[in-house]
N, CA, C and O atoms as a GROMACS GRO file, in nm:
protein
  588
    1UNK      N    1   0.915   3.187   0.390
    1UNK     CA    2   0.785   3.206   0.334
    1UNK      C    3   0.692   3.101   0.397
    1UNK      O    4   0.716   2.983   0.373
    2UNK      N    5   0.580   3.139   0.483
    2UNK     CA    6   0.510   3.058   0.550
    2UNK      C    7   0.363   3.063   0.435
    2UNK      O    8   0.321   3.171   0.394
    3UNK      N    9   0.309   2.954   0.403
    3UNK     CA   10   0.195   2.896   0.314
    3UNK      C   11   0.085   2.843   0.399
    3UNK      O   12   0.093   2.736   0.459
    4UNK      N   13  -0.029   2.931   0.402
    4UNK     CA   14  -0.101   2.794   0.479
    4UNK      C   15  -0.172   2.752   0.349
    4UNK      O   16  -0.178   2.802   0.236
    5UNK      N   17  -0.238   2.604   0.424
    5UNK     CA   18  -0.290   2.531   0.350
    5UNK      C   19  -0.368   2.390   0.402
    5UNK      O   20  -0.318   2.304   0.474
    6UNK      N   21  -0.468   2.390   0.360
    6UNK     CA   22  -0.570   2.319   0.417
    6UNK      C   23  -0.601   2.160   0.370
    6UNK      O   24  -0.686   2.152   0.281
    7UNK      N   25  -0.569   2.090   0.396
    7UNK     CA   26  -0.606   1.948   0.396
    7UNK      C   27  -0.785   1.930   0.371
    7UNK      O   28  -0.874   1.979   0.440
    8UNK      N   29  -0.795   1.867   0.282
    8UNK     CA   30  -0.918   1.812   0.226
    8UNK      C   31  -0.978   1.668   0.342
    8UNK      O   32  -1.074   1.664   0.419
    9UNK      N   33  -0.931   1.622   0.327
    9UNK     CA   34  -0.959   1.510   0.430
    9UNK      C   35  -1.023   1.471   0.575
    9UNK      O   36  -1.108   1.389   0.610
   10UNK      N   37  -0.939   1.572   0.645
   10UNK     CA   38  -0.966   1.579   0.789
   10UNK      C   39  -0.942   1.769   0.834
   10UNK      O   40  -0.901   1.831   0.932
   11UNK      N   41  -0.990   1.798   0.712
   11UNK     CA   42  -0.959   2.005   0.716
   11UNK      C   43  -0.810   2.069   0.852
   11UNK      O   44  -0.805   2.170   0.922
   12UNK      N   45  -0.726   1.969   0.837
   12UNK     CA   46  -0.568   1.990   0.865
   12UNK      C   47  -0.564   2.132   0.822
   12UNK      O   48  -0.634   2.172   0.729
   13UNK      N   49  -0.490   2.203   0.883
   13UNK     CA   50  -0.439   2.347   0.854
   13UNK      C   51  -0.291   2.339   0.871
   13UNK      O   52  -0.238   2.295   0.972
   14UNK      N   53  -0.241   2.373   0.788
   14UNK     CA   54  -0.025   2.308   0.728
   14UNK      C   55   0.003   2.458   0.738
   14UNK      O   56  -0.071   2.535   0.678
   15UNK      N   57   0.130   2.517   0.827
   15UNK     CA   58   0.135   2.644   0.774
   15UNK      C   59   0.332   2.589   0.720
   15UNK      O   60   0.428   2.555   0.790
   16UNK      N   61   0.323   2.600   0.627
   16UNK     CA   62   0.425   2.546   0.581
   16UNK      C   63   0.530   2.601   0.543
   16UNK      O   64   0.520   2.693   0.463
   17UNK      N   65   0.662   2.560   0.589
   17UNK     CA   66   0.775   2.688   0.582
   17UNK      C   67   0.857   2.600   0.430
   17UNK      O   68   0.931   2.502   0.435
   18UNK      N   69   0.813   2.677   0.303
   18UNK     CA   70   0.906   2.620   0.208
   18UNK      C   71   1.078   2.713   0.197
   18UNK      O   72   1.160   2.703   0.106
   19UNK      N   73   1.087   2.800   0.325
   19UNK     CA   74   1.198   2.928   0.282
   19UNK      C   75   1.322   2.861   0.218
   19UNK      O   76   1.389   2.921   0.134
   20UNK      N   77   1.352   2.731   0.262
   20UNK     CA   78   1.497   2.696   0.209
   20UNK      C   79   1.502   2.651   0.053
   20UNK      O   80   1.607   2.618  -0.002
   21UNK      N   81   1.342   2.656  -0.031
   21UNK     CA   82   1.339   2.646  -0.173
   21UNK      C   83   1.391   2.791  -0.245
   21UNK      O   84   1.389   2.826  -0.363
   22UNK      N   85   1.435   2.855  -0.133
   22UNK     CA   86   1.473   3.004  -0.196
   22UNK      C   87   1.605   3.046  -0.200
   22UNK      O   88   1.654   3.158  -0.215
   23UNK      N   89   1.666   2.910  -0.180
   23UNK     CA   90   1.835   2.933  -0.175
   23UNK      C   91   1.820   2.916  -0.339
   23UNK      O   92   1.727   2.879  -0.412
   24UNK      N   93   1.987   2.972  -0.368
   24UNK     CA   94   1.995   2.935  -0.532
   24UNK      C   95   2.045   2.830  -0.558
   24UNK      O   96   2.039   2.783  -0.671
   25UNK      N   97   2.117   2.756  -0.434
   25UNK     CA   98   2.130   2.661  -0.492
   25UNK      C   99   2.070   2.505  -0.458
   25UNK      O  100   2.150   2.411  -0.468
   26UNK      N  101   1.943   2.481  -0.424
   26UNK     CA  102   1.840   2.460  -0.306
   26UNK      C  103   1.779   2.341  -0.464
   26UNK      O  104   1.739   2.225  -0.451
   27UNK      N  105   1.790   2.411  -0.584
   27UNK     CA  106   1.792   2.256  -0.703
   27UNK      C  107   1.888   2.207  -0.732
   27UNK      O  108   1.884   2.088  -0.764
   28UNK      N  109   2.008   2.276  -0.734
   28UNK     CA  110   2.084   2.213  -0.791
   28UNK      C  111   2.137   2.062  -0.686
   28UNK      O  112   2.111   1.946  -0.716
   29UNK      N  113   2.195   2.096  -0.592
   29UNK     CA  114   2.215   2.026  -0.472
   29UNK      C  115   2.146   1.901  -0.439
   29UNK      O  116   2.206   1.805  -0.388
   30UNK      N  117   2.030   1.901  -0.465
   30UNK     CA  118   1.922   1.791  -0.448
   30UNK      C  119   1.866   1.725  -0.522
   30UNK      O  120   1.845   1.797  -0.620
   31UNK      N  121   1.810   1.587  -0.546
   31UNK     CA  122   1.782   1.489  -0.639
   31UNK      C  123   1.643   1.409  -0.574
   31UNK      O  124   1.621   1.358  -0.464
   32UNK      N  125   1.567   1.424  -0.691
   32UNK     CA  126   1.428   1.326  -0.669
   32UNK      C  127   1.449   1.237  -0.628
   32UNK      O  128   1.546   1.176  -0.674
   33UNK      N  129   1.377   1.184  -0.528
   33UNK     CA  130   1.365   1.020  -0.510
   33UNK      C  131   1.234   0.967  -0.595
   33UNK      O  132   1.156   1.042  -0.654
   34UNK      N  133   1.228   0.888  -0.592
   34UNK     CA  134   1.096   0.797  -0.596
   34UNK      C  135   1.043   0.777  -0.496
   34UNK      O  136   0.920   0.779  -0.497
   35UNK      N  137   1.107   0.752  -0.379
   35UNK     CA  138   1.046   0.733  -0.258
   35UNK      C  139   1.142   0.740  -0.157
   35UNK      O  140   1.262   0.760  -0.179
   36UNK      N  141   1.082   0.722  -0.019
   36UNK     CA  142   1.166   0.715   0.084
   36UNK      C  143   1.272   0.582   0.040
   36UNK      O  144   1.227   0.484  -0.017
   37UNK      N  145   1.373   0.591   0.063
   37UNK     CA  146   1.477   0.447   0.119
   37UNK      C  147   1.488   0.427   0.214
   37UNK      O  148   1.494   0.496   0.315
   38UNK      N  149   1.497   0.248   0.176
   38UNK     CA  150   1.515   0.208   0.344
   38UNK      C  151   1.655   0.176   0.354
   38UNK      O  152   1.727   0.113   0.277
   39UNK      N  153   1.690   0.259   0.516
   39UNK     CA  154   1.822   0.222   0.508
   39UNK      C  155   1.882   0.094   0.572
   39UNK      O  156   1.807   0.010   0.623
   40UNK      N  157   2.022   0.078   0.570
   40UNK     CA  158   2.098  -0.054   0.596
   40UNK      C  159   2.128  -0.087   0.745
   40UNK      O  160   2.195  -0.176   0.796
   41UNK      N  161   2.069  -0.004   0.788
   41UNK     CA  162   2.097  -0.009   0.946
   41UNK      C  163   1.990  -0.098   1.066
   41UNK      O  164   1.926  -0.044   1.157
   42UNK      N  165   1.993  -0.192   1.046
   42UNK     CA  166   1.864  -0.280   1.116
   42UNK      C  167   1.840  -0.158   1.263
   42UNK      O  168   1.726  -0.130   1.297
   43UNK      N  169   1.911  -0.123   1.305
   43UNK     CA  170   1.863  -0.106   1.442
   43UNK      C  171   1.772  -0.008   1.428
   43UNK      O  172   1.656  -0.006   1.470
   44UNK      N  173   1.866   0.120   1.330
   44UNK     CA  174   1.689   0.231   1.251
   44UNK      C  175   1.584   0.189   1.216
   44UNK      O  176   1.472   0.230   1.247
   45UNK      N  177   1.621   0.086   1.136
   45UNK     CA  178   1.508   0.023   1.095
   45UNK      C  179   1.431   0.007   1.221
   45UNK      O  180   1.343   0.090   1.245
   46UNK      N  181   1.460  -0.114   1.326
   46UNK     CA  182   1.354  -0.186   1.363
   46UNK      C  183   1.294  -0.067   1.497
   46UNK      O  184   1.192  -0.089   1.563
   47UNK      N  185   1.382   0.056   1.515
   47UNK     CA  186   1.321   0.159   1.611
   47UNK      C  187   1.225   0.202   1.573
   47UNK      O  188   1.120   0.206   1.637
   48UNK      N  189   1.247   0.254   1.433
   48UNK     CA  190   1.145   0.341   1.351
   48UNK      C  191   1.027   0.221   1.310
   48UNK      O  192   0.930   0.294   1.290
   49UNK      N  193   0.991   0.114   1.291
   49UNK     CA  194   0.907   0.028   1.287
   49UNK      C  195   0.807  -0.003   1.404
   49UNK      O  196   0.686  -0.026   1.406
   50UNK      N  197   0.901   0.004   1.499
   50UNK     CA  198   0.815  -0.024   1.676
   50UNK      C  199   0.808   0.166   1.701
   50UNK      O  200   0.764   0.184   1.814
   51UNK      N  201   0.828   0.263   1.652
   51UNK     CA  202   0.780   0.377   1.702
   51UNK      C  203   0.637   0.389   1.752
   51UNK      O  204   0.560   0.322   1.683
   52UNK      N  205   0.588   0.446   1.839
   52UNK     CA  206   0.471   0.470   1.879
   52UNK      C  207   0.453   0.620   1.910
   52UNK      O  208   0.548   0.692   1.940
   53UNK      N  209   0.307   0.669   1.899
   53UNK     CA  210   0.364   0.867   1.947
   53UNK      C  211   0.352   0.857   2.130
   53UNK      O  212   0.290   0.777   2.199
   54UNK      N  213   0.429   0.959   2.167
   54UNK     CA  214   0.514   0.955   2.258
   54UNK      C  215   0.680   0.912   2.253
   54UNK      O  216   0.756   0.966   2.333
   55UNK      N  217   0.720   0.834   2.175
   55UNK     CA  218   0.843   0.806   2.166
   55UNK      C  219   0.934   0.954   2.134
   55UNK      O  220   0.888   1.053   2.078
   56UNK      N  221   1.048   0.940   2.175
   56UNK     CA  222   1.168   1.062   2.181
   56UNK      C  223   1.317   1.014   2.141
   56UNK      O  224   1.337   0.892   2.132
   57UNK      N  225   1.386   1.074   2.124
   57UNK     CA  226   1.555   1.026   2.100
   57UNK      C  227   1.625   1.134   2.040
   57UNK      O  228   1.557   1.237   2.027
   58UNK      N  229   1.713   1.138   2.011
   58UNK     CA  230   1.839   1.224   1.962
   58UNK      C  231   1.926   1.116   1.861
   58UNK      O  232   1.941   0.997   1.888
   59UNK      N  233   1.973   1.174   1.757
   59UNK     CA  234   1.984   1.121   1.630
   59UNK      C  235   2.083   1.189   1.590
   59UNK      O  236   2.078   1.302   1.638
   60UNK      N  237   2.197   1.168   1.505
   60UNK     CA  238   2.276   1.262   1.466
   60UNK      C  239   2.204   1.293   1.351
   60UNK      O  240   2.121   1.203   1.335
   61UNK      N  241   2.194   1.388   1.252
   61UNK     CA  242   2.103   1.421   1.145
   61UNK      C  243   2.079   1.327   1.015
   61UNK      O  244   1.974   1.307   0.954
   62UNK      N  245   2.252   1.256   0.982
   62UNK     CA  246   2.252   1.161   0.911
   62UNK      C  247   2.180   1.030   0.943
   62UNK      O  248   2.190   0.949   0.851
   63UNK      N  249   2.130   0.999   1.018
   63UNK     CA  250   2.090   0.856   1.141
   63UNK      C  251   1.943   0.930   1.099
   63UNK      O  252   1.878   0.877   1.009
   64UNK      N  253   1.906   1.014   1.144
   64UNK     CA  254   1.739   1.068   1.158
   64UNK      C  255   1.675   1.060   1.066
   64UNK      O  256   1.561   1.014   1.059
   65UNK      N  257   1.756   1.115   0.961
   65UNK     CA  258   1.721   1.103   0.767
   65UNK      C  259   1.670   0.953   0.766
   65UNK      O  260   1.560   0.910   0.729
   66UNK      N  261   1.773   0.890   0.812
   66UNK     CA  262   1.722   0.730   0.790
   66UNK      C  263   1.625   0.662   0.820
   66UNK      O  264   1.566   0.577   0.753
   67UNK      N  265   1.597   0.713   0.968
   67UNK     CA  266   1.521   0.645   1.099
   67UNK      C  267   1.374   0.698   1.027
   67UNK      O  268   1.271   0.630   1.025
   68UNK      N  269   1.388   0.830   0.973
   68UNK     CA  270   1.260   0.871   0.901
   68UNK      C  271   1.193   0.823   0.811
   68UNK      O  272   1.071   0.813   0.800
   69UNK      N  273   1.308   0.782   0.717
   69UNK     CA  274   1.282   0.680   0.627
   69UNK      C  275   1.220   0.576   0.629
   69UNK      O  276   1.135   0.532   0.552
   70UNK      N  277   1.268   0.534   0.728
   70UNK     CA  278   1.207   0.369   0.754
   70UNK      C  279   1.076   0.370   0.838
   70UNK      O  280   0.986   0.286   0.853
   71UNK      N  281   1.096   0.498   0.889
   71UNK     CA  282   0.946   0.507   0.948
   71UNK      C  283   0.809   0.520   0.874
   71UNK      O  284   0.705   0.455   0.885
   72UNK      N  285   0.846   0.639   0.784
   72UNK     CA  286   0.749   0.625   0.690
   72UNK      C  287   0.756   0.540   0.599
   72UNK      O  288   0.683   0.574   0.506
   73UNK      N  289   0.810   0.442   0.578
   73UNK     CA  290   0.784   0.317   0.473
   73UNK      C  291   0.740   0.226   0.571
   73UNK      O  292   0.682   0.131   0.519
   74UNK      N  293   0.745   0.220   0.671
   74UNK     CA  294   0.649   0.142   0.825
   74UNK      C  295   0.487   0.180   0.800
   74UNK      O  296   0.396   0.097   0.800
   75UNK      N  297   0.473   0.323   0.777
   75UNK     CA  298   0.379   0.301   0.804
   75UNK      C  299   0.255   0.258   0.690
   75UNK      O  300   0.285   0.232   0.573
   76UNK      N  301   0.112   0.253   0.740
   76UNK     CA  302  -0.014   0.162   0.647
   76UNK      C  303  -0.009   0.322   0.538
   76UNK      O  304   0.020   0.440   0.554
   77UNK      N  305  -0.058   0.233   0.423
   77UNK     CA  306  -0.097   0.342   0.340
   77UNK      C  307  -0.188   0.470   0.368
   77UNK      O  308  -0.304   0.463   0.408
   78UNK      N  309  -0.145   0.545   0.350
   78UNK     CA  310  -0.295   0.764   0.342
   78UNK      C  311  -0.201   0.768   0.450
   78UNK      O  312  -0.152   0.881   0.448
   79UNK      N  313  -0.151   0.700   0.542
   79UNK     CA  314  -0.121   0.741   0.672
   79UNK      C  315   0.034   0.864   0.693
   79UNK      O  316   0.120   0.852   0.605
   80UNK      N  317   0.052   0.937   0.770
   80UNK     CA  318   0.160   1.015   0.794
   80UNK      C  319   0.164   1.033   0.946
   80UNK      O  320   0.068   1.019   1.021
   81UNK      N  321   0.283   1.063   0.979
   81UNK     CA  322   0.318   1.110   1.125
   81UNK      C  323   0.384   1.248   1.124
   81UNK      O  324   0.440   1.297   1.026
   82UNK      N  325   0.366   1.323   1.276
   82UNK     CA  326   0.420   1.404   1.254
   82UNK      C  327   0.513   1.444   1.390
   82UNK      O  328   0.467   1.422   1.503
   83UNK      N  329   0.650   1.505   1.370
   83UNK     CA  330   0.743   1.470   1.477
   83UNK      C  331   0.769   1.623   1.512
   83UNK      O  332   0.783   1.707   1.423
   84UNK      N  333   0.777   1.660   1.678
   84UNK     CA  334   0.871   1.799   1.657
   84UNK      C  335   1.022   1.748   1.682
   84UNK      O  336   1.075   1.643   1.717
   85UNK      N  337   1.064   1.882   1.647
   85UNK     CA  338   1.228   1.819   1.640
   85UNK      C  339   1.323   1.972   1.656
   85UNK      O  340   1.302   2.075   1.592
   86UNK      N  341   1.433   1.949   1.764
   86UNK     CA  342   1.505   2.057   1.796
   86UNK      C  343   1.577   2.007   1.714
   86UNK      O  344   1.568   1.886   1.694
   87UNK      N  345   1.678   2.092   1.638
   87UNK     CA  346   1.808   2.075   1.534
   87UNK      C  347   1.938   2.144   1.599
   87UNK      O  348   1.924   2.265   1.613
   88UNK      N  349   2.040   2.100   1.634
   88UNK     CA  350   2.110   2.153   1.675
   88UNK      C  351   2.290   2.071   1.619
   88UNK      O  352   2.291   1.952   1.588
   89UNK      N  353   2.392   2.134   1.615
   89UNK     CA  354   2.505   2.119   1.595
   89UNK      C  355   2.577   2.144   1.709
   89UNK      O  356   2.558   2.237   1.786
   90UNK      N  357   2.694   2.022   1.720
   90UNK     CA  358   2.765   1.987   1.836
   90UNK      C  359   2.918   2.000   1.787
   90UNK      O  360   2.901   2.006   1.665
   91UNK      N  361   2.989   2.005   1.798
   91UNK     CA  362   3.132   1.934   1.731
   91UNK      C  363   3.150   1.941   1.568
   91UNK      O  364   3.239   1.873   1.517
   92UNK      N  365   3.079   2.012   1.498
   92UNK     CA  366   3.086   1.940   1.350
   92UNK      C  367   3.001   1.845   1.309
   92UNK      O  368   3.010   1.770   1.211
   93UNK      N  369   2.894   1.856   1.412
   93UNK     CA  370   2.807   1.725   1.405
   93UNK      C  371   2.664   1.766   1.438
   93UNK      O  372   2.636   1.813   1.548
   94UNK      N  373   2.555   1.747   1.325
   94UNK     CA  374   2.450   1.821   1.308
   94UNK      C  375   2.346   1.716   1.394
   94UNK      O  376   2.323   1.606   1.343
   95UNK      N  377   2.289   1.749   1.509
   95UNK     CA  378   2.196   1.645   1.548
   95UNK      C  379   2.049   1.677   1.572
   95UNK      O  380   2.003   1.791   1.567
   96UNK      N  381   1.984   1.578   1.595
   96UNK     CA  382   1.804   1.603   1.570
   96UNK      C  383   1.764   1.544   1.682
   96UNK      O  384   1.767   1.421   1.690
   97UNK      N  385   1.720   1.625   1.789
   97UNK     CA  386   1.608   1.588   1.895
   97UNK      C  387   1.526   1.553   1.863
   97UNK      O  388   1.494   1.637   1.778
   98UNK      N  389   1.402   1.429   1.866
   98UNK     CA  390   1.290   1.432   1.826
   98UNK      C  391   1.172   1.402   1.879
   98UNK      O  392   1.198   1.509   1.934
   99UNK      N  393   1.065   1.364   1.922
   99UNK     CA  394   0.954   1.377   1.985
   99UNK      C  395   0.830   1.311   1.842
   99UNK      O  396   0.811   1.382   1.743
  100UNK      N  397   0.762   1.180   1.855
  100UNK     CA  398   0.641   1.204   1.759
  100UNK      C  399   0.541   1.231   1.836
  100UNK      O  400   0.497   1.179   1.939
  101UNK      N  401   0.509   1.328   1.765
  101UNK     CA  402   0.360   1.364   1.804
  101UNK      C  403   0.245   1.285   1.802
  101UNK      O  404   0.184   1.271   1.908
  102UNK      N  405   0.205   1.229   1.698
  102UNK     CA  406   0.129   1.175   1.608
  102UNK      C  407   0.096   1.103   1.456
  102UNK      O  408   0.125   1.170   1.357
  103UNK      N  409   0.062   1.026   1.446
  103UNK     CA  410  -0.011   0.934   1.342
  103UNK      C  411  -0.111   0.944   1.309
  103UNK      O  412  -0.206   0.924   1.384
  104UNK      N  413  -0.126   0.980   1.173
  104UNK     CA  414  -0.224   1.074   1.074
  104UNK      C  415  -0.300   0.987   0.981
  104UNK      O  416  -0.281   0.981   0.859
  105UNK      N  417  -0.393   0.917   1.052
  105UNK     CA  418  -0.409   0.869   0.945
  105UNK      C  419  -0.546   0.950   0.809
  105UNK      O  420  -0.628   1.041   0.826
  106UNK      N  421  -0.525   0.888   0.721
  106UNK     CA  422  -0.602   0.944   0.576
  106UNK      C  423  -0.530   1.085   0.546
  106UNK      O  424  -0.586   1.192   0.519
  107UNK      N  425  -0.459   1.071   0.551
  107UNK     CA  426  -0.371   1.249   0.520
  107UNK      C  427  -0.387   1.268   0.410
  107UNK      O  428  -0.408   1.175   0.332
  108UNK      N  429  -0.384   1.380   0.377
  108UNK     CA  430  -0.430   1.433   0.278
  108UNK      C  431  -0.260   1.528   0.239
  108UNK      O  432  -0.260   1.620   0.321
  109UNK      N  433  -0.178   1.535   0.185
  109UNK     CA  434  -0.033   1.593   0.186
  109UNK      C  435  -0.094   1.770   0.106
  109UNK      O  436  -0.177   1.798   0.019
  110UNK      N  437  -0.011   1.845   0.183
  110UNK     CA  438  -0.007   1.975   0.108
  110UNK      C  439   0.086   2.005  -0.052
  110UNK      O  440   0.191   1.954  -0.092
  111UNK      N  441   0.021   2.079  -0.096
  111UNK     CA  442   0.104   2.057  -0.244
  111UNK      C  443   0.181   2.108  -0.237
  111UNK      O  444   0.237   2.126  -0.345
  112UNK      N  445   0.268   2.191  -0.080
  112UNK     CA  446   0.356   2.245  -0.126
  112UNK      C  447   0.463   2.137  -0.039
  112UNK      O  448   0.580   2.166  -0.012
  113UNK      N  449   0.407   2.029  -0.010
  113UNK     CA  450   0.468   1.907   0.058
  113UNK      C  451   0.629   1.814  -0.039
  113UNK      O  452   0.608   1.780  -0.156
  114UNK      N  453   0.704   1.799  -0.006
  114UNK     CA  454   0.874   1.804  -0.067
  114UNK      C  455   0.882   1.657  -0.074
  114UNK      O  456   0.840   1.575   0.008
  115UNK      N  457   0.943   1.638  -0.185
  115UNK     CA  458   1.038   1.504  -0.202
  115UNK      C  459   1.106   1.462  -0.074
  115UNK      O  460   1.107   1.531   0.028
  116UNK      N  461   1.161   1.349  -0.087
  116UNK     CA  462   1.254   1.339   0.056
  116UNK      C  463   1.409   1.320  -0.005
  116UNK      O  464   1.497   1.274   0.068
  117UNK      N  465   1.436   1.357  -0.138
  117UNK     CA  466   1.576   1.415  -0.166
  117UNK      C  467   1.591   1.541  -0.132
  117UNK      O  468   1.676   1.612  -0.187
  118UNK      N  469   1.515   1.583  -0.043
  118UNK     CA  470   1.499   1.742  -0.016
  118UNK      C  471   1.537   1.721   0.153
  118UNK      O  472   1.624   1.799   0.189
  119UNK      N  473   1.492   1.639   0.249
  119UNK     CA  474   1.522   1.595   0.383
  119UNK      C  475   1.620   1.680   0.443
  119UNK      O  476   1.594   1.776   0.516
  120UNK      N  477   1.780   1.622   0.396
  120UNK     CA  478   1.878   1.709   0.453
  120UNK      C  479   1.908   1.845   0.486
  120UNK      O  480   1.924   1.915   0.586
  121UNK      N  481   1.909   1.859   0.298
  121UNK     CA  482   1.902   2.029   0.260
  121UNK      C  483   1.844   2.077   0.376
  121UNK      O  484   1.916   2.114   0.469
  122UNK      N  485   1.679   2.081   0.386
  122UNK     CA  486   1.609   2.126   0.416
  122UNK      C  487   1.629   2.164   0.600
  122UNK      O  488   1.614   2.269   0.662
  123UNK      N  489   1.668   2.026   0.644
  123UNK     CA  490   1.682   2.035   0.783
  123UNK      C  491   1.791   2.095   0.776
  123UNK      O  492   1.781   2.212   0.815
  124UNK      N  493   1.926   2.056   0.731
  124UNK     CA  494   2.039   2.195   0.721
  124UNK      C  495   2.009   2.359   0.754
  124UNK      O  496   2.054   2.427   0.846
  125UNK      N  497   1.917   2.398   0.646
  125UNK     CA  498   1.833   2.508   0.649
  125UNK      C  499   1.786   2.542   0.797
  125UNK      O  500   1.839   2.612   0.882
  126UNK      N  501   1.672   2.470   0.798
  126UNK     CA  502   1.589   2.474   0.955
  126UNK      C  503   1.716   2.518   1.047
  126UNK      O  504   1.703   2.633   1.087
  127UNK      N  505   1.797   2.474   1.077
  127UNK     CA  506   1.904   2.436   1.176
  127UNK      C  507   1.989   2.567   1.244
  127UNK      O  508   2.033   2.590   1.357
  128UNK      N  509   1.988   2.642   1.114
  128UNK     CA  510   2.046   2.768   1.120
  128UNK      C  511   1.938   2.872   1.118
  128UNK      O  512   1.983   2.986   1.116
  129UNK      N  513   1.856   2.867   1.118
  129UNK     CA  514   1.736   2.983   1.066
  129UNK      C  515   1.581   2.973   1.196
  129UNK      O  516   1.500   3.057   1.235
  130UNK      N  517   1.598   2.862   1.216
  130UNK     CA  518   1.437   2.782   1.262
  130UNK      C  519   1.435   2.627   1.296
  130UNK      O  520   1.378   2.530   1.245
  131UNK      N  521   1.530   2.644   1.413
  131UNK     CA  522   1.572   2.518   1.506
  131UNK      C  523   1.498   2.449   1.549
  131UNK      O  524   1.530   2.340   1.595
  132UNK      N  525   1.362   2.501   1.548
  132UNK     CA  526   1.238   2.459   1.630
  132UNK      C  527   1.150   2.420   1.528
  132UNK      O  528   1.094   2.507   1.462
  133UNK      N  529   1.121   2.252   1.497
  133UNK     CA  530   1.025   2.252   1.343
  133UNK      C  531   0.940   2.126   1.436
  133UNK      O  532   0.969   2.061   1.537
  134UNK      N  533   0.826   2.131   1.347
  134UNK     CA  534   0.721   2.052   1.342
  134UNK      C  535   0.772   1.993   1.155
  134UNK      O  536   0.782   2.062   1.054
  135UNK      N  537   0.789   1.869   1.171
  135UNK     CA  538   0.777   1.800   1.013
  135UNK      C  539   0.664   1.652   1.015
  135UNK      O  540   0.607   1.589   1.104
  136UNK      N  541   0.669   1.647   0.932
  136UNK     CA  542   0.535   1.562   0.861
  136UNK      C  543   0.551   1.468   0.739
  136UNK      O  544   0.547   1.524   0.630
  137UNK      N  545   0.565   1.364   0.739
  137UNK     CA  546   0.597   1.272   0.711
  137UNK      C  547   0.497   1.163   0.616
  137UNK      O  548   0.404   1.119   0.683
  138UNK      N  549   0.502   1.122   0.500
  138UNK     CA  550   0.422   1.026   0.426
  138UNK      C  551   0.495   0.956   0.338
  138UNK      O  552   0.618   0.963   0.333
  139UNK      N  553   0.413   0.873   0.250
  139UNK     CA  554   0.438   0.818   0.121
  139UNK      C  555   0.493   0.893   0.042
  139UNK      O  556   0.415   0.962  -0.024
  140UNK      N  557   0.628   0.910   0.017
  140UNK     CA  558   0.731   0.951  -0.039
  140UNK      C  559   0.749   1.124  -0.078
  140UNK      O  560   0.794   1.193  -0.170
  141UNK      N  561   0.671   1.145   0.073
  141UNK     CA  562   0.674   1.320   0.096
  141UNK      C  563   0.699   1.352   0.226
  141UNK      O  564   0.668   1.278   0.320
  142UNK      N  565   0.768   1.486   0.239
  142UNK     CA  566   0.814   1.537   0.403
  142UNK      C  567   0.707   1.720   0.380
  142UNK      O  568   0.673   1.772   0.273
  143UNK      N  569   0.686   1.763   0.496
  143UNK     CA  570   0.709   1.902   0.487
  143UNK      C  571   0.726   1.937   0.625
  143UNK      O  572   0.732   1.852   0.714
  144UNK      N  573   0.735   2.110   0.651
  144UNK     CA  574   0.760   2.169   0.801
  144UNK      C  575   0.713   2.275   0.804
  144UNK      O  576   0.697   2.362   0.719
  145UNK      N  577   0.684   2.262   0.936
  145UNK     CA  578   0.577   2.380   0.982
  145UNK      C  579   0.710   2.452   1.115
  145UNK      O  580   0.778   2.396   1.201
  146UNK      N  581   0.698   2.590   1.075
  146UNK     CA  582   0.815   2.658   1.205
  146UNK      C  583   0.688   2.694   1.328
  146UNK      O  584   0.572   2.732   1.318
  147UNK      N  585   0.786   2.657   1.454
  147UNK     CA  586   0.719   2.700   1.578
  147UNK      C  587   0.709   2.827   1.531
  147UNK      O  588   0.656   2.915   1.600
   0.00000   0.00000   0.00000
């Protein structure tokens, strides 16, 4: 189910793919955060801190969740980034190409914009369905837009 939706701020146009809120089991599975966490891994950490757009890498999916994390708790407040990202599985092993695009600042988040206890699920989803995502990133919200 693609949503568009328009940003107040800087009139952003989000066409936003919520389809994996349509699994049945898409609540049960997943848990609110309060916010992004930062994870224990200095080196995520301090990548995702020195990110700049233009930067690229490959991530196994569990590592990316993180690196995301720490990115958006990097960044200044209103602000968001937004990354494309191939999803692909290797071995039993789910990994994330990524690419940032850009740094948003004064964002304005779409309401149909997700917790980030939703992250995995969600890219799980993408992975098999819509390998090819644009996601978007803030103060303790993600969403995705399908190529």
């Amino acid at each position: 189910m693609l949503i568009q939706i328009r940003s107040k701020k800087e009139m952003q146009t989000y066409n936003v793919d919520v389809g994996y809120l349509q699994e049945a089991d898409a609540f049960d599975v997943n848990h609110l955060l309060p916010n992004w966490l930062p994870s224990a891994n200095i080196f995520l950490a301090r990548s995702a801190s020195q990110a700049k757009v233009g930067v690229f890498g490959s991530l196994s999916q569990l590592d990316f969740n993180l690196w995301l994390s720490d990115l958006a708790l990097s960044l200044p407040e209103h602000t968001g980034v937004s990354l494309d990202l191939v999803l692909s599985e290797s071995q039993g092993v789910a990994h994330v190409n990524y690419s940032l695009v850009d740094r948003i600042p004064n964002i304005d988040p779409p309401i149909e914009a997700d917790n980030p206890g939703f992250l995995n699920y969600a890219l799980t989803w993408f992975r098999s369905r819509r390998p090819n995502v644009r996601i978007y990133a803030t103060e303790g919200l993600f969403w995705v837009e399908g190529f």
